[in-house]
Backbone as a chain_set.jsonl record, in Angstrom:
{"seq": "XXXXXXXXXXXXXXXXXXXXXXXXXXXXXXXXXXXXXXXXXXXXXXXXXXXXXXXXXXXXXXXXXXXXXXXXXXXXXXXXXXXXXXXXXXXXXXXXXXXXXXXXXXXXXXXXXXXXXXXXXXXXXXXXXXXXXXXXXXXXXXXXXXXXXXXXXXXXXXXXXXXXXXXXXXXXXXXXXXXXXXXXXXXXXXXXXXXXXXXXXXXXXXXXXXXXX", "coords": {"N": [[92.12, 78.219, 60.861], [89.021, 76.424, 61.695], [85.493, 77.261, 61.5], [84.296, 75.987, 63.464], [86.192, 75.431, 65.418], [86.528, 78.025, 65.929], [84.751, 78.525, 67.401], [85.15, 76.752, 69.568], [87.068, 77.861, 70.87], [85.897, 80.439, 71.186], [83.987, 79.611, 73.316], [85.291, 78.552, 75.286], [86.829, 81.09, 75.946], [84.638, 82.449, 77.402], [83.507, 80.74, 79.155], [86.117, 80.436, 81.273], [85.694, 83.813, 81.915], [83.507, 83.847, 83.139], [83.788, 82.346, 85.427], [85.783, 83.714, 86.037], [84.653, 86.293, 87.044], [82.431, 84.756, 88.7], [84.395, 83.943, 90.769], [85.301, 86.579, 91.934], [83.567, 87.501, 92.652], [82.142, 85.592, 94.68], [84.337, 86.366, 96.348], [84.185, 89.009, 97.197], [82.557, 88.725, 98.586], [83.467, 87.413, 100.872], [85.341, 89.036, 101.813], [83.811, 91.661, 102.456], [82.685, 90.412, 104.399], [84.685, 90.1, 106.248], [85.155, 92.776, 107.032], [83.486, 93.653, 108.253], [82.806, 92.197, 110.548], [85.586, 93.107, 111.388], [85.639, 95.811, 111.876], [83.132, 96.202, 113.773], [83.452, 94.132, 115.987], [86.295, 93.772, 115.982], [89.357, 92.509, 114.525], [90.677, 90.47, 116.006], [88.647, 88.631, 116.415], [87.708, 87.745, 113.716], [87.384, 85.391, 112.592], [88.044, 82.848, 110.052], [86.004, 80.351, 110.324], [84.077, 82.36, 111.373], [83.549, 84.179, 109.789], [83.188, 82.448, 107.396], [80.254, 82.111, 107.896], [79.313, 84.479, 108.224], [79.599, 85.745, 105.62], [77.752, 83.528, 104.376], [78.182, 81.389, 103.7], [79.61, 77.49, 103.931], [82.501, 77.018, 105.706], [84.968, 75.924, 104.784], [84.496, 76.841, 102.404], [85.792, 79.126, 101.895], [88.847, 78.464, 101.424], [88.847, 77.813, 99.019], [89.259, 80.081, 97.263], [91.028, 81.152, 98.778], [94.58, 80.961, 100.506], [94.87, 81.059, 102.879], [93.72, 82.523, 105.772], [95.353, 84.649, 106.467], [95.422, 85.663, 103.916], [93.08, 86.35, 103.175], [92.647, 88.416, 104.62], [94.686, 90.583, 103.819], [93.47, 91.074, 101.515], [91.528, 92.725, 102.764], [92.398, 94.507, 103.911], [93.969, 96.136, 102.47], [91.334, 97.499, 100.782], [90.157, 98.601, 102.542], [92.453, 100.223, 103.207], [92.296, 101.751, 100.851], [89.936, 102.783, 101.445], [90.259, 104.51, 103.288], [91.357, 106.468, 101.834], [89.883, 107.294, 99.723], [88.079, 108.573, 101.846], [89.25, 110.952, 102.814], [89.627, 112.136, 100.85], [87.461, 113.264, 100.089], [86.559, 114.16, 102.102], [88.914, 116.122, 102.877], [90.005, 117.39, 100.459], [92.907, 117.173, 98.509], [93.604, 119.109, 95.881], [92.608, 121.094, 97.184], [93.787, 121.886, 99.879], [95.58, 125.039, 100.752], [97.307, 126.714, 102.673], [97.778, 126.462, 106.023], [96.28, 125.896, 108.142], [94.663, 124.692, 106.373], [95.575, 122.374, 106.084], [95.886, 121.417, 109.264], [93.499, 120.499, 109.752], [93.141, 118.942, 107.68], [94.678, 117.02, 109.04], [93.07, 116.738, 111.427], [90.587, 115.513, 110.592], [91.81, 113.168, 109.76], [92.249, 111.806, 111.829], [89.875, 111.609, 112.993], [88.578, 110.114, 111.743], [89.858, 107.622, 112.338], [89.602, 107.874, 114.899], [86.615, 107.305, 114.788], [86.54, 105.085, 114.164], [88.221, 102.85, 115.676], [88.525, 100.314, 115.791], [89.671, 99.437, 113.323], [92.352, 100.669, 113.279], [93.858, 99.219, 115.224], [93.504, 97.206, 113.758], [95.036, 98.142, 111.226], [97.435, 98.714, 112.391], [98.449, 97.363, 114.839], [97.563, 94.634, 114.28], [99.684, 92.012, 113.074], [99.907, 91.05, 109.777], [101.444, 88.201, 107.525], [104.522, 88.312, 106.482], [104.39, 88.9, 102.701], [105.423, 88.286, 99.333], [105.68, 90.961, 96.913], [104.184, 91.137, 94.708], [101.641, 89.703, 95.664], [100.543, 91.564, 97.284], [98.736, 94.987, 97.143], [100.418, 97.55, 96.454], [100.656, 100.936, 97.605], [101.214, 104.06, 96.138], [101.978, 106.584, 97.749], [103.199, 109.488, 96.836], [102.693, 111.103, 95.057], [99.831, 112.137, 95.758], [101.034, 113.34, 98.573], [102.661, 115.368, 96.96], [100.311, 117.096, 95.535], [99.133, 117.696, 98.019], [100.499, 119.352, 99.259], [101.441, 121.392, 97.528], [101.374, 124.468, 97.562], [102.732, 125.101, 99.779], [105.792, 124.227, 98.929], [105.41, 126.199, 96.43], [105.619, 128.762, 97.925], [107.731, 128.737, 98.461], [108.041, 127.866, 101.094], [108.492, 125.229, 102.172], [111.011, 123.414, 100.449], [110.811, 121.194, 97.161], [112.318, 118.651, 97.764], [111.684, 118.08, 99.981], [109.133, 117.15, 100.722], [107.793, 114.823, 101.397], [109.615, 114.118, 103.321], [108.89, 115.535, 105.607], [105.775, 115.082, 104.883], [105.168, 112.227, 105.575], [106.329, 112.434, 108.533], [104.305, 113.451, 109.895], [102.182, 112.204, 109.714], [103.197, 109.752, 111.068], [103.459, 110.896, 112.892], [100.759, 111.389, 113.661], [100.331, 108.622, 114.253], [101.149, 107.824, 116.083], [100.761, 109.207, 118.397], [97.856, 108.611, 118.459], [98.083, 105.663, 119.019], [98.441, 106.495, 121.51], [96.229, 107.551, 122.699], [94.52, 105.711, 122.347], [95.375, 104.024, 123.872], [94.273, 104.656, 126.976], [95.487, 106.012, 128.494], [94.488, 108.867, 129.622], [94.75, 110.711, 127.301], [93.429, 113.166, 126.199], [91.319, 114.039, 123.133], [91.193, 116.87, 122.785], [93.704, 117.466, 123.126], [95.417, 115.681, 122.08], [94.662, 116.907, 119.269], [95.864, 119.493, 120.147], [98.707, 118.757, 119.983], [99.252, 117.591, 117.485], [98.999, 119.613, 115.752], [101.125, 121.206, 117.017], [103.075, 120.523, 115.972], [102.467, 120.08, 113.232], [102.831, 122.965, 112.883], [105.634, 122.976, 113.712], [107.13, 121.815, 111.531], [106.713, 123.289, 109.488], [106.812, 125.929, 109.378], [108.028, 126.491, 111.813], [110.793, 126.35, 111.65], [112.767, 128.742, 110.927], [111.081, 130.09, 109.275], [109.575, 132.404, 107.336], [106.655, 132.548, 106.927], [104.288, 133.118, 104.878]], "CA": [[91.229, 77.79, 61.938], [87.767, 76.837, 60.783], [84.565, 77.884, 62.239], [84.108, 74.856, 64.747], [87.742, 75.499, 66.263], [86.659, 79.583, 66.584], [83.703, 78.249, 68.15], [85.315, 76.197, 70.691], [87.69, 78.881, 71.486], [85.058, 81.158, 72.287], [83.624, 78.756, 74.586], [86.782, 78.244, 76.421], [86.593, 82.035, 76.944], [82.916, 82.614, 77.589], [83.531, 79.92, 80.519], [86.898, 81.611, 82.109], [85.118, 84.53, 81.951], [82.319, 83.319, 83.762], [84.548, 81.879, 86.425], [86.475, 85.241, 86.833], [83.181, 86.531, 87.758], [81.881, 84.295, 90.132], [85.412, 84.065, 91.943], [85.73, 87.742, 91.838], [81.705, 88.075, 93.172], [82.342, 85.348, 96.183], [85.34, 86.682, 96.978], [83.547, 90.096, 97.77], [81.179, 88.073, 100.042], [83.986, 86.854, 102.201], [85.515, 90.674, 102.496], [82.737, 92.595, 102.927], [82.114, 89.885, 105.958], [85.704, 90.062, 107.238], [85.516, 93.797, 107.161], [81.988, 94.436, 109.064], [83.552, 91.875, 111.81], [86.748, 94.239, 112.144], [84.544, 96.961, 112.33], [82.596, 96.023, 114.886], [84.085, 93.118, 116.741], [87.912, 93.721, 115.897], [90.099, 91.61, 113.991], [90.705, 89.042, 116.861], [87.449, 87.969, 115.958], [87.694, 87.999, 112.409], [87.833, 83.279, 112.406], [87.422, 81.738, 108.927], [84.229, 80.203, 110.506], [82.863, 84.018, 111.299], [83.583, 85.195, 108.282], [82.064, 82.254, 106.075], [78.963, 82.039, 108.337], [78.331, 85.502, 107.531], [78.878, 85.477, 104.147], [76.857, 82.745, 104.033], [79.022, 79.926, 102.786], [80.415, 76.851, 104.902], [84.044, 77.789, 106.013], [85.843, 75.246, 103.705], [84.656, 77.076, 100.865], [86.652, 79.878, 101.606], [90.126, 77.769, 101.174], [88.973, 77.637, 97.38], [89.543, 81.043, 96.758], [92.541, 82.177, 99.713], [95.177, 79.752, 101.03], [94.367, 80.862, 104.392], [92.939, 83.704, 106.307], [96.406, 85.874, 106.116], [95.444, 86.035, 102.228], [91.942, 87.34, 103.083], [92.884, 89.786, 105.708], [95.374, 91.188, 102.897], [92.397, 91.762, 100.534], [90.689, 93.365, 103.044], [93.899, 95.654, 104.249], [94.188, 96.895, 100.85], [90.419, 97.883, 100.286], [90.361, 99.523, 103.992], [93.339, 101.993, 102.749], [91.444, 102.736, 99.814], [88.271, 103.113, 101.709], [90.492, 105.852, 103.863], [91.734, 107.458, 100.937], [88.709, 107.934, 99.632], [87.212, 109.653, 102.727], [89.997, 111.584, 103.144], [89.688, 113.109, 99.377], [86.016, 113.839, 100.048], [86.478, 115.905, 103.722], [90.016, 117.229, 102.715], [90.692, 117.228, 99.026], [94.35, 117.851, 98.868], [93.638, 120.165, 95.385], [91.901, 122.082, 98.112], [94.903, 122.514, 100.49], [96.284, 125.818, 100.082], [97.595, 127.348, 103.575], [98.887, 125.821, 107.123], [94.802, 125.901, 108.731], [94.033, 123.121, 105.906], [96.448, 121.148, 106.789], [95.734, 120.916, 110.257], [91.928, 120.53, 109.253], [93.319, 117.633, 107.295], [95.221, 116.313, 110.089], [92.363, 116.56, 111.929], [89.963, 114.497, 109.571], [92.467, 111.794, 109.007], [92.27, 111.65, 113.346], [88.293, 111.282, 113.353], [88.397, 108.674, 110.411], [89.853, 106.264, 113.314], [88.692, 107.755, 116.322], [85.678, 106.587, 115.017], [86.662, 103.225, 113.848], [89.183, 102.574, 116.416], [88.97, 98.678, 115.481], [90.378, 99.6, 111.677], [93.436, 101.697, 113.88], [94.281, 98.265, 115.591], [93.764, 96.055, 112.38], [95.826, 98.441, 110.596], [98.736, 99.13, 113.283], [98.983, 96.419, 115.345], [97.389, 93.107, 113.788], [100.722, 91.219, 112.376], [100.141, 89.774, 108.732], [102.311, 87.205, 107.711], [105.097, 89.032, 104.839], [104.523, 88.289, 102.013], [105.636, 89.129, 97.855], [105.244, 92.416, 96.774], [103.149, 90.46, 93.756], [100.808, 89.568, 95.999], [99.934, 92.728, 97.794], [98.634, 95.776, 96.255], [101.56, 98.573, 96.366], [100.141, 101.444, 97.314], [102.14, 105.132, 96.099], [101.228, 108.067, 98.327], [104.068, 110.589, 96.276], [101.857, 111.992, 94.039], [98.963, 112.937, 96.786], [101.864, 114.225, 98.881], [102.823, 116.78, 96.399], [99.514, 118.094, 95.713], [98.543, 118.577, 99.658], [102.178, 120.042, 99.878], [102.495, 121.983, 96.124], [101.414, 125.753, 97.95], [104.096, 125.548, 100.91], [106.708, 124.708, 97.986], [105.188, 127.037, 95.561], [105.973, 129.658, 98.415], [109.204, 128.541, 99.037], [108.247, 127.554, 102.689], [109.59, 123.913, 102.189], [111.545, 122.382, 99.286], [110.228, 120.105, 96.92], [112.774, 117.406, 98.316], [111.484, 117.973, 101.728], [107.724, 117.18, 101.065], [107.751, 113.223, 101.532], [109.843, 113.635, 104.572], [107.459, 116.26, 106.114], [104.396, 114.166, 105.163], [105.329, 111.069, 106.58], [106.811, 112.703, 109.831], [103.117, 113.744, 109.849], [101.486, 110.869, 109.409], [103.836, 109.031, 112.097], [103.232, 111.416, 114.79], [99.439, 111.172, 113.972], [100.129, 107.257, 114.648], [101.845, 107.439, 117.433], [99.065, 109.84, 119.119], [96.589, 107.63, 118.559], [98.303, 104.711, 120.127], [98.364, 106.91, 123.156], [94.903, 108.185, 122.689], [93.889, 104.948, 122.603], [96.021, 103.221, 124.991], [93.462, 105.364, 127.998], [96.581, 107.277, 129.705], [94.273, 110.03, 129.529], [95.069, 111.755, 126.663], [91.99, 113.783, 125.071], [91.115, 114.768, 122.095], [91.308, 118.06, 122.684], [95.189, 117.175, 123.91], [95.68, 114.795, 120.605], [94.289, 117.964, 118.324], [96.561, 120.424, 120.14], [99.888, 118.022, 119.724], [99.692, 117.728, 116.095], [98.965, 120.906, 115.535], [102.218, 121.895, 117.084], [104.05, 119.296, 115.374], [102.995, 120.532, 111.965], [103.662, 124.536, 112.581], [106.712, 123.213, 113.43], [107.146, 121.7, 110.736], [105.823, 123.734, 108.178], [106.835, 126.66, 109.348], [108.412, 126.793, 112.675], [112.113, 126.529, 111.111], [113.456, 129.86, 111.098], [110.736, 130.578, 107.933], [108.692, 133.328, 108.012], [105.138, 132.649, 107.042], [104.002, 133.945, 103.687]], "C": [[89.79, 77.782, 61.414], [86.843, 77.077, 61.854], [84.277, 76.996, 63.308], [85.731, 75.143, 66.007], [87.435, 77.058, 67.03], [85.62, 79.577, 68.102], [83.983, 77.7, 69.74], [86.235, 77.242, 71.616], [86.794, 80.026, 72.235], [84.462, 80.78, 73.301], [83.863, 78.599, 75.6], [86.683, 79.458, 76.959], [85.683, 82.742, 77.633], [82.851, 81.991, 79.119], [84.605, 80.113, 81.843], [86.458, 82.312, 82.357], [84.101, 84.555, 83.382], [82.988, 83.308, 85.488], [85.284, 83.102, 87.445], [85.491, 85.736, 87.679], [82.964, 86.219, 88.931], [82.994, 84.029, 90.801], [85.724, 85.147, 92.389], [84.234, 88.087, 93.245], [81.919, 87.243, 94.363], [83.429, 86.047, 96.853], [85.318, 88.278, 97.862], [82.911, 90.27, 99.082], [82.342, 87.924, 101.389], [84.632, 87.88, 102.611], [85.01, 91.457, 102.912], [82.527, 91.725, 104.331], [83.042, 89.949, 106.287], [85.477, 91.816, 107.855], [84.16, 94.219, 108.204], [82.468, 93.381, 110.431], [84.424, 92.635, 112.134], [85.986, 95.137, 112.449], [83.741, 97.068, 113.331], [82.889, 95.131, 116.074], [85.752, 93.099, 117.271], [88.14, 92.15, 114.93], [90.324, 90.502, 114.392], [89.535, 88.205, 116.852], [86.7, 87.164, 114.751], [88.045, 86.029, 112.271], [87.442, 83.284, 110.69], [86.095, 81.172, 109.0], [83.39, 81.122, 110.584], [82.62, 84.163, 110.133], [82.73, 84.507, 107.698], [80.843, 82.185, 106.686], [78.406, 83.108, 107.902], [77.887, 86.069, 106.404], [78.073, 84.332, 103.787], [76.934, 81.432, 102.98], [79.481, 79.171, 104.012], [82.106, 77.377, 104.527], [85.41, 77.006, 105.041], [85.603, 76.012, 102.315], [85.646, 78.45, 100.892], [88.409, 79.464, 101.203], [90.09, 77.54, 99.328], [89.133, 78.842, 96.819], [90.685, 81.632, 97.853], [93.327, 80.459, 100.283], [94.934, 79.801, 102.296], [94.125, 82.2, 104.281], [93.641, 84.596, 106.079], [95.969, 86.347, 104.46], [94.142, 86.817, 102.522], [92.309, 88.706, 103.314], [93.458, 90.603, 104.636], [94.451, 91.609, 102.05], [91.957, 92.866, 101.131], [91.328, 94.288, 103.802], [93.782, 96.476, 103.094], [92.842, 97.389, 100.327], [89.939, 98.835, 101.984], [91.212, 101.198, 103.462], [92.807, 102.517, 101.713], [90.015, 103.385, 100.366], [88.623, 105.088, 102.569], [91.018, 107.1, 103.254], [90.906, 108.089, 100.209], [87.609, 108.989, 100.431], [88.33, 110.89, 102.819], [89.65, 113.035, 102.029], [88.459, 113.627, 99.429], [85.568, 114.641, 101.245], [87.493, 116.533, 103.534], [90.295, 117.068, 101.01], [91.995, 117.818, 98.811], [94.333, 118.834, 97.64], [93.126, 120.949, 96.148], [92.612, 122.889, 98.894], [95.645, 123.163, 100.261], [96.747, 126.469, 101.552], [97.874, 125.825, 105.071], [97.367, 125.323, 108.089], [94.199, 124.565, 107.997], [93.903, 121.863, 105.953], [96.145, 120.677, 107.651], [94.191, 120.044, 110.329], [92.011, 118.64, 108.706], [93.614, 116.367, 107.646], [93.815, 115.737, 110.609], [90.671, 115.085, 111.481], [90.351, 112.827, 110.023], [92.381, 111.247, 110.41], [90.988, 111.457, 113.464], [88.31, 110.148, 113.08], [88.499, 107.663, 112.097], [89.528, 106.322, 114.754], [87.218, 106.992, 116.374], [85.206, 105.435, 114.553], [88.004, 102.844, 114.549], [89.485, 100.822, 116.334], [90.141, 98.582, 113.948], [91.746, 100.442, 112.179], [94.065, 100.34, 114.289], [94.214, 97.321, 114.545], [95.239, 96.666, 111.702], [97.721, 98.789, 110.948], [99.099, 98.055, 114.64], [98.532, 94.964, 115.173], [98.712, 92.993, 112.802], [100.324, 90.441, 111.284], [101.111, 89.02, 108.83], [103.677, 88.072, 106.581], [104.575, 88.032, 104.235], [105.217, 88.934, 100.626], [104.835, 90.174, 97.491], [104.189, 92.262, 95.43], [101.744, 90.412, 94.171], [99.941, 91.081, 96.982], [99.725, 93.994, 96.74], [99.508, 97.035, 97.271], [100.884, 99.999, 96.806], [101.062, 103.079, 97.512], [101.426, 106.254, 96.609], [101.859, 109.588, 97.338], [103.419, 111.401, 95.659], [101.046, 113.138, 94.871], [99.626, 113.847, 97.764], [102.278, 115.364, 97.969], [101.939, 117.487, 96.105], [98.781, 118.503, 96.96], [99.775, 119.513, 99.613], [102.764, 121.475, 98.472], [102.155, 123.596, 96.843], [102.201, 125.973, 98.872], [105.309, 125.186, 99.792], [106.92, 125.924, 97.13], [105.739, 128.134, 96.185], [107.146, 129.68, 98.472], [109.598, 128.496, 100.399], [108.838, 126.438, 103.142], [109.875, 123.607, 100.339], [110.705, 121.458, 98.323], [110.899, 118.65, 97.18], [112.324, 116.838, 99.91], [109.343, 117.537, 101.988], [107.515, 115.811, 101.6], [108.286, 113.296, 103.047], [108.714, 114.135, 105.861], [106.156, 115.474, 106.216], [104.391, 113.247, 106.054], [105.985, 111.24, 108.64], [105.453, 113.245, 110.502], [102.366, 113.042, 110.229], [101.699, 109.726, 110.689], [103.303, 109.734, 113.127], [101.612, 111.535, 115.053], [99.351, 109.455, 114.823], [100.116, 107.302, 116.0], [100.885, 108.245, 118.639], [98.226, 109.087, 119.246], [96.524, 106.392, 118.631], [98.095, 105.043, 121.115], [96.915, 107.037, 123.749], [94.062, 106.533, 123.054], [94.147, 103.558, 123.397], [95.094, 103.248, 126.72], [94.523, 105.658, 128.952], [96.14, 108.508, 130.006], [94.3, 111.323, 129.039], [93.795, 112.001, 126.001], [92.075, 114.19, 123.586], [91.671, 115.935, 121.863], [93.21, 118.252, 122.607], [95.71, 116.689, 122.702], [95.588, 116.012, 119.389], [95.878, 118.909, 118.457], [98.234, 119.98, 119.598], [100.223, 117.919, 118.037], [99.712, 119.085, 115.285], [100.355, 121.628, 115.974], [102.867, 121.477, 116.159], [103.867, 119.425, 113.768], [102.971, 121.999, 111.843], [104.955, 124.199, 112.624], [107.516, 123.097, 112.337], [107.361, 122.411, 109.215], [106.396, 125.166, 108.442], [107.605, 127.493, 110.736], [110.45, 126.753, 112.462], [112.633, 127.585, 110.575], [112.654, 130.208, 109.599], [109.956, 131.579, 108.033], [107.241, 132.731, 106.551], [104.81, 133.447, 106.077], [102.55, 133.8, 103.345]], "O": [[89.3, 78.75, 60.833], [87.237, 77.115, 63.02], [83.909, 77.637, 64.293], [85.901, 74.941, 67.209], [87.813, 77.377, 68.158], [85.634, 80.164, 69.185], [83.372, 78.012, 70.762], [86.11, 77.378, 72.833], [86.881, 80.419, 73.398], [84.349, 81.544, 74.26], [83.191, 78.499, 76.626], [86.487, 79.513, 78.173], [86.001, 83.62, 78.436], [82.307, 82.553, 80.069], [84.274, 80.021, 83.025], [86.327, 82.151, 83.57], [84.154, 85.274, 84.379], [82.707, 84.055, 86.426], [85.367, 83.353, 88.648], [85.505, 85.605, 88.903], [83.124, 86.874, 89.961], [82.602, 83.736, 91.93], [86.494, 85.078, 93.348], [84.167, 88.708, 94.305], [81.938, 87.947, 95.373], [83.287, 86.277, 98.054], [86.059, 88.643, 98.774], [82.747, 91.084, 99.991], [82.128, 88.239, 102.56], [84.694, 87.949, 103.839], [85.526, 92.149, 103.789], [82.209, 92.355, 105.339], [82.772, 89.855, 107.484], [85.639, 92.04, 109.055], [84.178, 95.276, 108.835], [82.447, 94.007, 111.491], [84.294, 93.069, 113.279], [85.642, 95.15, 113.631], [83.637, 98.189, 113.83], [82.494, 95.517, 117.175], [86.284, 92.691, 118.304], [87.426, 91.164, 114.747], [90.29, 89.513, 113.661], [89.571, 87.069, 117.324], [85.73, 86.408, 114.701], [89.106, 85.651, 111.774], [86.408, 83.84, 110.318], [85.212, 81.323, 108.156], [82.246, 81.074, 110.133], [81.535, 84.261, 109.56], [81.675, 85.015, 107.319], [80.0, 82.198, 105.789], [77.323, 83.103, 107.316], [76.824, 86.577, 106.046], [77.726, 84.326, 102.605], [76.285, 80.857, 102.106], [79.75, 79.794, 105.039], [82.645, 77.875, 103.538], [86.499, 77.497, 104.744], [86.317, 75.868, 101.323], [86.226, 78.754, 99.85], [89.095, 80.339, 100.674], [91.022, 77.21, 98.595], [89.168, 78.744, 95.593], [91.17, 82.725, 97.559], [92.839, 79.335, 100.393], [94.771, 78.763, 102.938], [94.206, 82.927, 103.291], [93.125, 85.566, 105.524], [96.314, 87.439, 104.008], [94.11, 87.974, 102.104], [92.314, 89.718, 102.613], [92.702, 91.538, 104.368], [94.627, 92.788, 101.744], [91.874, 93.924, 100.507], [90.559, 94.982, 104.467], [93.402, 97.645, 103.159], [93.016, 97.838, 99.194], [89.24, 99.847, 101.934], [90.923, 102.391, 103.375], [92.804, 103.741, 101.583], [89.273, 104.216, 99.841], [87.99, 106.143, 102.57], [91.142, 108.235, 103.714], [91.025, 109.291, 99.972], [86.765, 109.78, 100.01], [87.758, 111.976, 102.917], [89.503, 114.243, 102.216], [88.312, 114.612, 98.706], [84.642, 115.438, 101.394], [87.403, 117.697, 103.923], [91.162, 116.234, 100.749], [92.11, 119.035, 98.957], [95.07, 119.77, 97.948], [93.193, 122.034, 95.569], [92.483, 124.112, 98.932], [96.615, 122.72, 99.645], [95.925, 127.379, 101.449], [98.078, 124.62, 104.925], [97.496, 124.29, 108.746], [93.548, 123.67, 108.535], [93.114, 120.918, 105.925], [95.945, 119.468, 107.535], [94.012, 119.027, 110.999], [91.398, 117.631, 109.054], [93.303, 115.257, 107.215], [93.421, 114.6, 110.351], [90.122, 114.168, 112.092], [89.708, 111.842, 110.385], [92.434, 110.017, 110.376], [90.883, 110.851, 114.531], [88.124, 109.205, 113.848], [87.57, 107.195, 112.754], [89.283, 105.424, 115.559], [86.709, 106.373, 117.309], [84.093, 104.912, 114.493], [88.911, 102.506, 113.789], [90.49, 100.252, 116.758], [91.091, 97.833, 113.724], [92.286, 100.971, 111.207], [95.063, 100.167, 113.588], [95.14, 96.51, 114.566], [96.28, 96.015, 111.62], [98.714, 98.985, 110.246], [100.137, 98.199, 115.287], [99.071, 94.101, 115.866], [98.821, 93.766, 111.85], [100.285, 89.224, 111.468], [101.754, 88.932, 109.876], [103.048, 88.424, 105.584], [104.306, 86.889, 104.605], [105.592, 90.101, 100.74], [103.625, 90.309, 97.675], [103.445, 93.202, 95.151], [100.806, 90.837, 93.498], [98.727, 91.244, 97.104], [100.373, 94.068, 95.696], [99.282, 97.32, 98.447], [100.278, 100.276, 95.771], [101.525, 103.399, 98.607], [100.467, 106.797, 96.06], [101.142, 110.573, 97.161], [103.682, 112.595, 95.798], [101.23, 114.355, 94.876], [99.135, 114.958, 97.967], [102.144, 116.468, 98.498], [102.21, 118.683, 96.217], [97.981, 119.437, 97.004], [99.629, 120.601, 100.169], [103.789, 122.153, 98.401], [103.156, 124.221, 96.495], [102.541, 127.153, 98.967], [106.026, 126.186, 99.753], [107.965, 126.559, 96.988], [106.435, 128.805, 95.424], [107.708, 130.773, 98.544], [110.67, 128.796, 100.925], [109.535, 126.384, 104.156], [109.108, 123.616, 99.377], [109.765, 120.916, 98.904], [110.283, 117.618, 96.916], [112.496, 115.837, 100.606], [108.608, 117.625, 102.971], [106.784, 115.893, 102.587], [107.667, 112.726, 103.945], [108.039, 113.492, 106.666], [105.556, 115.23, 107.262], [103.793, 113.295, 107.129], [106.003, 110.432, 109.568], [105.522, 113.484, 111.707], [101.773, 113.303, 111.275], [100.811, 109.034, 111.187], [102.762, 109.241, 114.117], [101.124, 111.712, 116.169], [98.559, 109.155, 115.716], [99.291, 106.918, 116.829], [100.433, 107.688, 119.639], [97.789, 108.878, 120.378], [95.48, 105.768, 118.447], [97.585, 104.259, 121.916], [96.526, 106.739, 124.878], [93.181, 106.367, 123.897], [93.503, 102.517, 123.519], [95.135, 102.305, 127.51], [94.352, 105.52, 130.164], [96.894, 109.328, 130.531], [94.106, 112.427, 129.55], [93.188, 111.155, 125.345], [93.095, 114.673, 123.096], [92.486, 116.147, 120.965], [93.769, 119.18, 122.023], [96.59, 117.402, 122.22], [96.505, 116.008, 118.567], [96.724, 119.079, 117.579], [98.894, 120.762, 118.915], [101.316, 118.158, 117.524], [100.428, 119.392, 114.331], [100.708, 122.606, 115.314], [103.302, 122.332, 115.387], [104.755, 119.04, 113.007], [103.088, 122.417, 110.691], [105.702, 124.792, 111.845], [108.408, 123.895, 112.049], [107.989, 122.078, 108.21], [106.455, 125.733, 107.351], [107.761, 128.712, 110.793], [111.179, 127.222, 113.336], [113.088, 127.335, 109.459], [113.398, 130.587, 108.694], [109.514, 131.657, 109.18], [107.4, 132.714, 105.331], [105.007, 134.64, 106.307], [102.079, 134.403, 102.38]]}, "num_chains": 1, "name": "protein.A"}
């Protein structure tokens, strides 16, 4: 290959490059604006025309980077759960969780997060994407983070290490399902929402004929 051929090759990738970039950099523009509409407006709000008005593009240009809006929303699903995993790790750090008080603490947290984004509770639990390939979505593995919130009730020998996944997620569910109710206005409080999970993981955790170490 002589030096005019290396030349053009670098060119070729100098200009991909480039491209990655600026499709990577608008494509920011049109999430960051879907996501400050859910946030404040809700999702039902969330048009193709909102969005590119506020990023500050006409609305056809978003069709050059998503096939339609279901492809955005999916970006901006998948940078949401990271946004809550991130808060989560910075008010509860699960190397932190060592007793049955942390937990609830943790519970409790993960119950503010959407009390006080109750639009990101309805994006995330009752707006319908479309399916799609597991290619196209980003995967995301909780197993790991479950065993280190969960490795001092094994370590004790208060639950199993086969029993931590089911535990978590039976956790996790009955936080959901609370905070459909909570936010359905049947009159369930806070205070009422706090005390419910709180039963629901002594029982858990410790209300099965274990004694408490």
């Amino acid at each position: 290959m002589g030096e005019k051929d290396i030349k053009e090759e670098k060119d070729i990738k100098e200009e991909k490059d480039k491209r990655k970039i600026k499709n990577q950099r608008v494509k920011s523009y049109f999430i960051q604006a879907a996501k400050d509409i859910i946030l404040t407006e809700g999702v039902e709000n969330a048009s193709v025309r909102k969005i590119a008005d506020q990023a500050g593009y006409a609305f056809t240009t978003i069709y050059n980077y998503y096939k339609d809006l279901n492809g955005l929303l999916l970006d901006v699903k998948n940078i949401m759960i990271n946004d809550v995993i991130v808060h989560m790790q910075q008010e509860s750090d699960p190397a932190k969780i060592f007793d049955l008080e942390d937990i609830k603490k943790s519970n409790h947290d993960y119950i503010n997060y959407f009390i006080e984004r109750p639009n990101i509770f309805t994006f995330f639990y009752s707006y319908r994407l479309h399916s799609i390939s597991e290619s196209q979505a980003e995967v995301l593995d909780y197993s790991h983070q479950y065993l280190i919130t969960y490795r001092g009730f094994v370590m004790k020998g208060i639950i199993k290490e086969e029993e931590v996944f089911v535990i978590a997620k039976t956790i996790i569910y009955t936080i959901h399902g609370l905070l459909a109710l909570y936010f359905s206005d049947n009159g369930m409080t806070i205070e009422v929402l706090y005390n419910e999970i709180d039963k629901s993981t002594e029982y858990l955790l410790k209300g099965r004929n274990w004694k408490w170490i």
